[in-house]
N, C-alpha and C positions, 0 to 999 in steps of 0.2 A: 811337349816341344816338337817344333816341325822339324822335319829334315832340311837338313841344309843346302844351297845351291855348292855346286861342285866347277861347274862350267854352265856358259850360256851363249845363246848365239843370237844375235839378234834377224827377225827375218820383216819380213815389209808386212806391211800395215798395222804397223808399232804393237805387232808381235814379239815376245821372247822364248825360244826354247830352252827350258831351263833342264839343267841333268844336276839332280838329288842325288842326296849321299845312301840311300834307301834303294838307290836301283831306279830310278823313274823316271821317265821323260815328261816334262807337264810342258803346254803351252800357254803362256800368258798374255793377255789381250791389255797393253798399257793404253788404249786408246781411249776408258773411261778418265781418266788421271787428267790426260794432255790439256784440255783448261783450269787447271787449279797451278795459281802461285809457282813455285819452282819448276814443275813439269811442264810449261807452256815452252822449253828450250828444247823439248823433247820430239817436238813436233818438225822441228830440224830432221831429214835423216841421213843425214852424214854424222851431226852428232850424238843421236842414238845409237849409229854403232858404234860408238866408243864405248861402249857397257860393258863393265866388270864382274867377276862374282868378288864380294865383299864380306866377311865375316857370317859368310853361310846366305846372305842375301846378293841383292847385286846392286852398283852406284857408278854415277857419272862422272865427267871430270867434274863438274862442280858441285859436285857432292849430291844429288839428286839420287834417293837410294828406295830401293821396296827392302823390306826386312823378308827373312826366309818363311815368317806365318802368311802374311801377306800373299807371297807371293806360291807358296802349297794350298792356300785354302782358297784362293780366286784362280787359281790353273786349272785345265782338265789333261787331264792323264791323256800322253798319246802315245806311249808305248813302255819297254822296260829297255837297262841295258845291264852290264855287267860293271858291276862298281866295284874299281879296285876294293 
């Protein structure tokens, strides 16, 4: 089981900085996604910063979500932090 998303920040060029319950900063590149079915709203970005963390993943308002493996096993690690 992956670690889960804790907090996320969304940054430009439909980047996510995601912070894991493990201590980890990964960054996520959502810009493979953006022509598939639901994630073409994504390409919005005023509403991709509306992104949530969601039951250890993160989703949209309209439910558009990466699950927490997803989104640990297509990140690369960009640093650590101190996890409560």
């Amino acid at each position: 089981m992956s670690p889960r998303v804790v907090q996320v920040e969304p940054l430009a060029n439909n980047y996510l900085r995601l912070f894991f319950d493990n201590g980890e900063v990964r960054l996520f590149d959502a810009s493979p996604y953006l022509d598939k079915g639901i994630f073409q709203e994504l390409r919005n970005d005023s509403y991709f910063k509306l992104v949530k963390p969601f039951f250890g993943g993160v989703q949209w308002p309209h439910e558009q979500d990466f699950g927490p493996d997803t989104l640990f096993l297509e990140s690369e690690l960009e640093s650590t932090w101190e996890a409560a």
